[in-house]
C-alpha positions in Angstrom: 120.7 122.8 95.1 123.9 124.1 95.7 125.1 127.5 96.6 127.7 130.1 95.1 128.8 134.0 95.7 129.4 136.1 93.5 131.2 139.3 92.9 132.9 141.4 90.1 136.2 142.1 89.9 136.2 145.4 90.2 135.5 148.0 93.5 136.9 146.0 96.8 137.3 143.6 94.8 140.0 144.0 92.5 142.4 143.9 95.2 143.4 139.6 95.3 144.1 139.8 98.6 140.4 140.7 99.5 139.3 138.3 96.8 141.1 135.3 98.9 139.7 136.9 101.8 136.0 136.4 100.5 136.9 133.0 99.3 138.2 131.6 102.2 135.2 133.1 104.5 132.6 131.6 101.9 134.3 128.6 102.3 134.3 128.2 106.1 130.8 129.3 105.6 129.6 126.4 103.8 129.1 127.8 100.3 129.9 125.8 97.3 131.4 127.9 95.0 132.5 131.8 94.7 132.2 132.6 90.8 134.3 136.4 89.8 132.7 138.7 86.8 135.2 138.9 83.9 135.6 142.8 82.3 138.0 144.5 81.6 136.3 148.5 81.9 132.4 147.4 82.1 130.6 150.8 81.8 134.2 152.9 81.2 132.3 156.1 82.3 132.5 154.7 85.8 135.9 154.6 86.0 136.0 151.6 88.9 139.4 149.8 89.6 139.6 146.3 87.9 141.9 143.5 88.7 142.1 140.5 86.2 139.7 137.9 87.2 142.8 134.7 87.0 144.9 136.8 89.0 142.1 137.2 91.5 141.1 133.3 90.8 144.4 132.2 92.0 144.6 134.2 95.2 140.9 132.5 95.8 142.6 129.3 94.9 145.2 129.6 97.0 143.0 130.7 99.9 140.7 127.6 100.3 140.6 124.0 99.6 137.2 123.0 98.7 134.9 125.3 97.5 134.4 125.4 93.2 136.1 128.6 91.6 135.7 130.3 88.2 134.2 133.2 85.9 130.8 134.3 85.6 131.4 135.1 82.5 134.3 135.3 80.3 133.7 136.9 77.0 135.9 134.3 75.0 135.4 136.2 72.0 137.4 139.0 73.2 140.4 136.7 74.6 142.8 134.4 72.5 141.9 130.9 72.7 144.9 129.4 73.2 146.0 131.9 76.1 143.0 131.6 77.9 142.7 127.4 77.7 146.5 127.9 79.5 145.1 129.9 81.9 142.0 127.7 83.1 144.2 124.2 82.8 146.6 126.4 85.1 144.1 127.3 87.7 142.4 124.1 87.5 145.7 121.8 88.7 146.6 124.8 90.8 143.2 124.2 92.9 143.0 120.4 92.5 140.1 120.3 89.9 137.8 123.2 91.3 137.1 125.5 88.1 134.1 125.3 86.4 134.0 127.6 83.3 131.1 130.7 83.0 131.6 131.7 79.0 129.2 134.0 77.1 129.4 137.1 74.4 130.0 139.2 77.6 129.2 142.9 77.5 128.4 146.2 77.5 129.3 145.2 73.7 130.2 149.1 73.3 132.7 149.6 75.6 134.1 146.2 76.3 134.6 145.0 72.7 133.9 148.7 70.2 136.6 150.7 73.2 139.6 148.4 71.4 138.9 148.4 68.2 137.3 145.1 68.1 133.6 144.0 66.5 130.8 145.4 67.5 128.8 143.1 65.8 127.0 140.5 67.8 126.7 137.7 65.1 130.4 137.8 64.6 130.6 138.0 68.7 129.0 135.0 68.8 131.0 133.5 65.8 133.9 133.9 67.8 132.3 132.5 70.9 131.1 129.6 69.2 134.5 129.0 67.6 136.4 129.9 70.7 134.8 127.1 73.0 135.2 124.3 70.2 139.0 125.2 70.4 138.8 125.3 74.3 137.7 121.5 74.1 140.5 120.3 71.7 143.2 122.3 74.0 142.2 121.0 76.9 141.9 117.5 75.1 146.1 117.0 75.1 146.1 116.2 71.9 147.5 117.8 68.6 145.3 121.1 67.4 145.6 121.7 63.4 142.6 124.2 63.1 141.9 126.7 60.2 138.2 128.2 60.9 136.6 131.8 60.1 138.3 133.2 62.9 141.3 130.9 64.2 144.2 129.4 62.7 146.5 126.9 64.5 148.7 124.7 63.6 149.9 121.6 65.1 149.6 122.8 68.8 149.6 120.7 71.9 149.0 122.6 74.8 150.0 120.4 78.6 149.4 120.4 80.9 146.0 119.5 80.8 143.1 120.5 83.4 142.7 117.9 86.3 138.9 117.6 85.6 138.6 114.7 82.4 137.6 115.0 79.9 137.8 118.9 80.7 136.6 121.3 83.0 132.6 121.8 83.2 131.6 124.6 80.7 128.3 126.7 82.0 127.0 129.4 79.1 124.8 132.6 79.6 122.3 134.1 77.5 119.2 135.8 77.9 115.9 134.1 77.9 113.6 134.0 76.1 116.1 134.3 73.5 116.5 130.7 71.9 120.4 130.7 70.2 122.3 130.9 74.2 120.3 128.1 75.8 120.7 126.3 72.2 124.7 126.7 72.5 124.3 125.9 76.3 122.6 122.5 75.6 125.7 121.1 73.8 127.3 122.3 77.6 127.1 121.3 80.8 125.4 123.9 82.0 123.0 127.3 81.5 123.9 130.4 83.7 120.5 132.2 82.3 119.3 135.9 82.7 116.0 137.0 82.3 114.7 139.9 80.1 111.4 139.8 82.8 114.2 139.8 85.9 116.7 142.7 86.9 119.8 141.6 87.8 120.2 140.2 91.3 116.3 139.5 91.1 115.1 135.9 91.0 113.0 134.7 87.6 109.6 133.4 88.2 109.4 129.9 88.4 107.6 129.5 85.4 110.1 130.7 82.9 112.7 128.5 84.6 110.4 125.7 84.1 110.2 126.9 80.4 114.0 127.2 79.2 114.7 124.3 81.3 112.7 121.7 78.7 113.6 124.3 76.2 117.4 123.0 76.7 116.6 119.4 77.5 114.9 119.1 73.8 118.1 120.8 72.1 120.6 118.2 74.6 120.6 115.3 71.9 123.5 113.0 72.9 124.2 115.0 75.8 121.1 114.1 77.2 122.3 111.8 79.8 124.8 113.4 81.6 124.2 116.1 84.5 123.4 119.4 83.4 123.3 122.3 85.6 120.8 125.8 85.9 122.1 128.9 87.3 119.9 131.0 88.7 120.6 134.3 91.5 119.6 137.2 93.4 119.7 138.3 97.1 117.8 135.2 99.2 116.3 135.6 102.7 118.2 134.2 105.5 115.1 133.3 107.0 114.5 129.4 106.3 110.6 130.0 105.6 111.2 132.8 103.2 114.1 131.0 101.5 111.6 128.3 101.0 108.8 130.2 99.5 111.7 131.9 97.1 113.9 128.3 96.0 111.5 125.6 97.0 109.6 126.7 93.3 112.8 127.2 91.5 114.1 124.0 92.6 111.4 121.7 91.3 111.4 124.3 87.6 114.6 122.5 87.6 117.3 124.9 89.0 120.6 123.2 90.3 122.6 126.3 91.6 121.5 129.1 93.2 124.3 132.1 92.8 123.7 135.3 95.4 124.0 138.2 93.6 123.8 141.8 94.4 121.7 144.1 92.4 123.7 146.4 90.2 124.0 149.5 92.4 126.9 151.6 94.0 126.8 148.4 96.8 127.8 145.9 94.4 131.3 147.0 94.9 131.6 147.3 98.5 132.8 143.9 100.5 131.5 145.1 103.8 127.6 143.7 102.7 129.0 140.7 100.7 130.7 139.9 103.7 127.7 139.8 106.0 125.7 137.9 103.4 128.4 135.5 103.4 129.2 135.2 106.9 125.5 134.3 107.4 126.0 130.8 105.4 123.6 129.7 102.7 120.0 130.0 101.9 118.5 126.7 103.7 115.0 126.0 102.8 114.2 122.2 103.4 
C-alpha cells in the first residue's frame, strides 16, 4: 500500500507557495503522493479563496523530486479537452513523469456546473466525461486527432509535446459505490478513487464493500485485466502502528492499493497548521 495527502485548493491552500511548501514536507516525510481537489467555487455560499489546481501542481512540482502529483478530481466535463490534455502533458515533463490523473463528473453539480450556465444534467455530465477522457487518450497519443462526437469536434490536431509517462499518464476515476456506471467507466482505467454512500468523507469504508466493488471492477476489466490497477481509498489514520493495523490491515487484503489521508469536510479542512502535523508525522505503518 502506498500513501498520499490530500488537500483542496482552496483555504491555506490556494496560495502555491504553501502548496509547494506541503509538497515538499510530504515528500521528505516519506509520502508517495500529494493529490490537490479541482473546483472552481465548491459550495459558492462559502466564499473560500481558490487557486487553480495546475498553477498549484506546478509550484508542488517544482518543490520536490519524487513524490507522484495530480488532481483528485478534475471535472473534465466542465474543462476543454484539448486545453486540459496541454496542461497535464505540461506538468507531467515539467516533473519528470509524476502525474497521475483523478477525473470524475466533479460537483456540487449546482454550483460548479448550473453557476455558468452549463448542464445541470448528470447523464449529459457524464456524456461529456466519457467523451472527454477518450479525447484525453488520443491527445496524449502524438498522433493526428480528426474527431466529430456528440459533444467535441476536432479536426486534424496534434498536440506535442507528449506526457513522459507511455503510453500516457495513469488515469484514476471516482464514483460513488454502490453505484455501478463509475467503477464500470473506471475498469476501462487504471484506477478507482471510490466514495462510499455508507462512508462520510474522510471516513474509511468497511472492508467489506471494498471487497465488493473491487471484484465488481475486476469482472467489467476485460482486456485490461492484466495490467495493474489501482483502489483509492482515505480518511484520517492512527499514527499508532497497532491501530493503523486494525484500520488498513482489512482494507489491504479487500484489495486497496493507495490509502489517501483525508480530512473530514469541516471548517479544518482548510487550515494547513493540522495537515502539516499529520504530514510531518510520516505515513500510516501497519506491518
Amino acid at each position: 500500500m502506498r500513501f498520499s495527502i490530500n488537500v483542496p485548493n482552496f483555504g491555506d491552500f490556494a496560495d502555491a507557495r504553501t502548496v509547494a511548501s506541503v509538497a515538499l514536507a510530504a515528500e521528505e516525510a516519506g509520502w508517495d503522493a500529494l493529490f490537490l481537489w479541482d473546483h472552481v467555487v465548491h459550495y459558492k455560499s462559502r466564499r473560500w479563496t481558490f487557486g487553480d489546481p495546475w498553477m498549484l501542481l506546478t509550484a508542488a512540482a517544482l518543490a520536490t523530486t519524487r513524490i507522484r502529483l495530480g488532481p483528485m478530481v478534475t471535472p473534465v466535463a466542465r474543462r476543454r479537452p484539448q486545453q486540459l490534455a496541454r496542461q497535464v502533458a505540461t506538468l507531467d515533463n515539467l516533473s519528470g513523469g509524476r502525474v497521475i490523473f483523478g477525473a470524475g463528473l466533479g460537483g456540487p453539480i449546482e454550483d460548479e456546473y448550473g453557476s455558468f450556465g452549463e448542464s445541470t444534467d448528470p447523464a449529459v455530465i457524464a456524456e461529456r466525461l466519457d467523451e472527454g477522457l477518450d479525447l484525453l487518450e488520443r491527445y496524449w497519443s502524438g498522433s493526428p486527432v480528426t474527431h466529430n462526437g456528440g459533444h467535441y469536434e476536432v479536426r486534424d490536431v496534434t498536440l506535442l509535446p507528449t506526457p513522459v509517462q507511455r503510453p500516457r499518464v495513469p488515469v484514476w476515476i471516482a464514483g460513488y459505490w454502490p453505484n455501478r456506471r463509475p467503477m464500470r467507466r473506471a475498469a476501462r482505467w487504471d484506477g478507482a478513487i471510490p466514495l462510499f454512500t455508507s462512508a462520510r468523507y474522510g471516513h474509511a469504508p468497511a472492508a467489506d464493500e471494498v471487497r465488493d466493488l473491487v471484484g465488481y471492477v475486476q469482472e467489467h476489466r476485460g482486456d485490461q485485466a492484466g495490467r495493474p490497477f489501482e483502489v483509492v481509498v482515505g480518511g484520517v489514520s492512527p499514527t499508532d502502528a497497532a491501530e493503523s493495523a486494525d484500520l488498513l490491515g482489512p482494507l489491504a487484503e479487500a484489495g486497496v492499493t493507495w490509502w489517501d489521508e483525508r480530512r473530514p469536510i469541516d471548517d479544518e479542512i482548510v487550515r494547513l497548521a493540522p495537515v502539516m502535523r499529520r504530514i510531518e508525522q510520516g505515513p500510516p505503518s501497519f506491518h
